[in-house]
C-alpha positions as CSV (number, residue, x, y, z in Angstrom):
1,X,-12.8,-10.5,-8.8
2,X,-9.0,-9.3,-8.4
3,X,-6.4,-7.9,-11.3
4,X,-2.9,-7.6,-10.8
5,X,-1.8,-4.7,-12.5
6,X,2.1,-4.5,-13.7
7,X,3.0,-1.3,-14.9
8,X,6.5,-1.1,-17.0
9,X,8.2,1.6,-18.4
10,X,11.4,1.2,-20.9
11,X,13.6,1.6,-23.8
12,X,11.1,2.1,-26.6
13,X,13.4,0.6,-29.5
14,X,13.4,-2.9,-27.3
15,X,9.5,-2.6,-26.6
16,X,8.6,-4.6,-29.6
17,X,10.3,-7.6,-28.5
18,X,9.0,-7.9,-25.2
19,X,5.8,-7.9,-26.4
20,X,6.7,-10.2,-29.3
21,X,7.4,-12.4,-26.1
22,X,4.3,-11.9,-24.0
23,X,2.0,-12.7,-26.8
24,X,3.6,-15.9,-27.0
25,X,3.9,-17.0,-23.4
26,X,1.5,-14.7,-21.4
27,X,-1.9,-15.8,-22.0
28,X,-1.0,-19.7,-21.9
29,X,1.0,-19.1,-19.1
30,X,-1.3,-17.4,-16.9
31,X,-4.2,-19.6,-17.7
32,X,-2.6,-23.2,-16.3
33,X,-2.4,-21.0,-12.9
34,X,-5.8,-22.0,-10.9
35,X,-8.4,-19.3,-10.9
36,X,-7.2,-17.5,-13.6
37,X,-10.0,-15.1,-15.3
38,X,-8.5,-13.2,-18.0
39,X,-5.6,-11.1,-19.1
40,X,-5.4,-7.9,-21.1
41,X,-1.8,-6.7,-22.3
42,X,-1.7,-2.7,-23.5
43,X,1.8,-1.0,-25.1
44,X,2.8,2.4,-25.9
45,X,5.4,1.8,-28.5
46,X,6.4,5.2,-28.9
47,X,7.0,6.2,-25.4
48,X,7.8,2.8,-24.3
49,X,4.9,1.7,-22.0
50,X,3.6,-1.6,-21.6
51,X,0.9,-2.1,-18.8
52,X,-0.8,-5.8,-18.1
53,X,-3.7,-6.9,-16.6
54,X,-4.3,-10.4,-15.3
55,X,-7.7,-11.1,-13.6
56,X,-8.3,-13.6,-10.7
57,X,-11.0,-15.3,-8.7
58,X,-9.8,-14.3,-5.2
59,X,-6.7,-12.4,-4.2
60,X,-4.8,-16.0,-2.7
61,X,-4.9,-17.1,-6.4
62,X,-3.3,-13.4,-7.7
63,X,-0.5,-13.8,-5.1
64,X,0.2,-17.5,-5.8
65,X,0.1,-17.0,-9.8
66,X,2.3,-14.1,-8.9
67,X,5.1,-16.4,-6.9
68,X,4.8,-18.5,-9.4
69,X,5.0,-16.8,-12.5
70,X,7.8,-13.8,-11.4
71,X,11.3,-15.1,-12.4
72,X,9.4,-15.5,-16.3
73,X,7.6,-12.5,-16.4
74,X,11.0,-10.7,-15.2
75,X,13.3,-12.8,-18.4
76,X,10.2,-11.7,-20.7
77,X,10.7,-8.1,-20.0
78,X,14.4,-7.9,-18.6
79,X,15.4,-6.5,-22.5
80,X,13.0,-3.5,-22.4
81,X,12.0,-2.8,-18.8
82,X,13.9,0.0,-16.7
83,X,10.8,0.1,-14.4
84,X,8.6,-1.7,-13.5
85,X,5.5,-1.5,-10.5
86,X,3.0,-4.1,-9.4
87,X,-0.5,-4.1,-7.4
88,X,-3.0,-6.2,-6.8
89,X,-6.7,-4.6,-6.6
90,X,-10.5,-5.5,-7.1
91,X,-12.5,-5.4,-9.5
92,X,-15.5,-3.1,-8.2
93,X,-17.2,-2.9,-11.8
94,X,-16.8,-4.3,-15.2
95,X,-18.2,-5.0,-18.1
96,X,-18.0,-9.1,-18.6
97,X,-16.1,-10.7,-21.3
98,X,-15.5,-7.6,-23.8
99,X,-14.3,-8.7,-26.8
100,X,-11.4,-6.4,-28.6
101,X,-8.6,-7.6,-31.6
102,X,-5.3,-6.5,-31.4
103,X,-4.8,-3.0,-32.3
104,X,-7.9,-1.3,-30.6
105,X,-7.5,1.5,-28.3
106,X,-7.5,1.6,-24.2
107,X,-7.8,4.3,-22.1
108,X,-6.4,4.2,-18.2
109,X,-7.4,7.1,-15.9
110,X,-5.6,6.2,-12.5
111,X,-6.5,8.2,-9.8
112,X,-7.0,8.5,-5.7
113,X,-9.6,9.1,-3.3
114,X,-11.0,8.3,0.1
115,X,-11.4,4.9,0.4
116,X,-14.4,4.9,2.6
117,X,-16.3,6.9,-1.0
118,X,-15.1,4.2,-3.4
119,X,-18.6,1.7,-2.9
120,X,-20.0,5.6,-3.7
121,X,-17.5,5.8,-6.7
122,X,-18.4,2.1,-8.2
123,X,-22.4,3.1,-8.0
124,X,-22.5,6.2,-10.1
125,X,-19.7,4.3,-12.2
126,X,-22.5,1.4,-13.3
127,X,-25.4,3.9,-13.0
128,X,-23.9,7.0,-15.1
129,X,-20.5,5.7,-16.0
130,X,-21.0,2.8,-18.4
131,X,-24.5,4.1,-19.9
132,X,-22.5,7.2,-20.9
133,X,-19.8,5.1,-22.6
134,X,-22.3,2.4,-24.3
135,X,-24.0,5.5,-25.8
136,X,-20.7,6.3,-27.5
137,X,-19.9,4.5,-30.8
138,X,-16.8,2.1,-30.8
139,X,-17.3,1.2,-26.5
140,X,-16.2,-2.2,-26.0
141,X,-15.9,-2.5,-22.0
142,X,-14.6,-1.0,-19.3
143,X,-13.5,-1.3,-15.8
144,X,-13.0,0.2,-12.3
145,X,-10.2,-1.2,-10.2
146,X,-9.4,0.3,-6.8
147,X,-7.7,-0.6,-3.2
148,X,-9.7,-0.4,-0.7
149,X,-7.1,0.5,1.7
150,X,-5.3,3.1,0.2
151,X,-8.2,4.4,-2.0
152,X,-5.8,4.3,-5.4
153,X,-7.5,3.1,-8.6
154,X,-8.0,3.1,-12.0
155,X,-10.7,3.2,-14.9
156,X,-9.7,1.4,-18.4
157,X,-11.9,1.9,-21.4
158,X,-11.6,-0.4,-24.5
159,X,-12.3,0.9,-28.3
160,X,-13.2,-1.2,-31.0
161,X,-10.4,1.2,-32.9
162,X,-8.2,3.5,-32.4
163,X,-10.0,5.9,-34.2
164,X,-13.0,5.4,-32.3
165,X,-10.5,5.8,-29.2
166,X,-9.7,9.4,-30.6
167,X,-13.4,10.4,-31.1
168,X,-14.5,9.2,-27.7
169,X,-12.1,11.6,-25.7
170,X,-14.4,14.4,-25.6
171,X,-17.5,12.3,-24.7
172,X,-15.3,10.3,-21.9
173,X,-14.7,13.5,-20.1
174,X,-18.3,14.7,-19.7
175,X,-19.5,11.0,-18.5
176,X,-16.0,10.8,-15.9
177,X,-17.2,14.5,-14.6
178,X,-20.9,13.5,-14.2
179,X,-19.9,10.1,-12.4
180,X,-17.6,11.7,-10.2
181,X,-19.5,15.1,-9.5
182,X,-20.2,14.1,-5.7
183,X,-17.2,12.0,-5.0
184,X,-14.1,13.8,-4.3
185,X,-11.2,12.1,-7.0
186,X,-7.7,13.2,-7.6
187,X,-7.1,12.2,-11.3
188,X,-3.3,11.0,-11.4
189,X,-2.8,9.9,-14.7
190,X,-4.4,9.7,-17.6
191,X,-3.1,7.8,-20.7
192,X,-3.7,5.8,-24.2
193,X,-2.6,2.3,-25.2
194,X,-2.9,0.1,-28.0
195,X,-4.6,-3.5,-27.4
196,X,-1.9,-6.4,-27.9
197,X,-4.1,-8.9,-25.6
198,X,-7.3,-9.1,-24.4
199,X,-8.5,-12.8,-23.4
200,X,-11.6,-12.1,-20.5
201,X,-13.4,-15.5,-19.2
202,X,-15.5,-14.2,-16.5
């Protein structure tokens, strides 16, 4: 499984109707484009941060729904963005089809490491990582996203509310320092987002 990631930073009075946009047009857009598994759309209203998902069965369907899909995605957002960055990785774990209405909470740690330690990375990821965060109340899903050739990545987290998103900070940490206790990680980011979209079907 691939996601293209879009990342988009803007004027946070105009965020609010570049969303209002994408929540009519993204998901049905995205899923006439062949091998098209899901899409998740996250926003920061008060710093103006919107970052967007869309998961794919190989990376020749990312790229084509990409070509296809650009000059809309670019009207959609041309009110708000002032940035905006783009990357196709894989999907190296996941939890399948999590469910989460509009107004839970996501996490995103991005971060970079030698690529030749991410399998490493995805193994204590399913076999600490997620048992760690399905011990936690309010866990939806989560996923980590790398590429393999530069070794830059991310993990998302999804909260049943943002509340629970809140509480699970503390407990997040401890399970991201056990995972990653023998695999050298630079953390690069680290940030909160509230759940417009989330539409998973693999």
């Amino acid at each position: 499984m691939y996601v293209r990631t879009t990342y988009v930073t803007g004027d946070p009075g105009k965020i609010d109707q570049a969303l209002d946009g994408l929540v009519v047009e993204a998901v049905k857009l995205l899923s006439d484009q062949p091998g098209y598994r899901g899409y998740g759309l996250f926003a920061d209203r008060e710093l103006g941060k919107i970052v967007m998902g869309s998961w794919w069965d190989s990376v020749e369907t990312a790229q084509t729904s990409n070509e296809h899909l650009q000059q809309r995605r670019a009207e959609l957002l041309a009110p708000f963005a002032s940035s905006m960055s783009m990357m196709t990785v894989e999907a190296l774990a996941f939890t399948p089809s999590p469910k989460a209405e509009a107004g839970a909470g996501f996490r995103l740690g991005r971060f970079q490491m030698p690529p030749d330690r991410l399998d490493r990375m995805a193994e204590n990821f399913r076999s600490s990582g997620l048992p760690a965060f399905e011990a936690t109340p309010g866990f939806i899903g989560a996923s980590l996203l790398a590429d393999r050739s530069t070794g830059m990545g991310s993990v998302g987290t999804l909260w049943a509310t943002h509340d629970a998103l809140v509480a699970s900070r503390a407990a997040q940490s401890a399970a991201r320092a056990k995972a990653t206790a023998d695999v050298p990680m630079n953390v690069i980011a680290l940030e909160e987002f509230e759940v417009v979209i989330l539409d998973r079907r693999d």
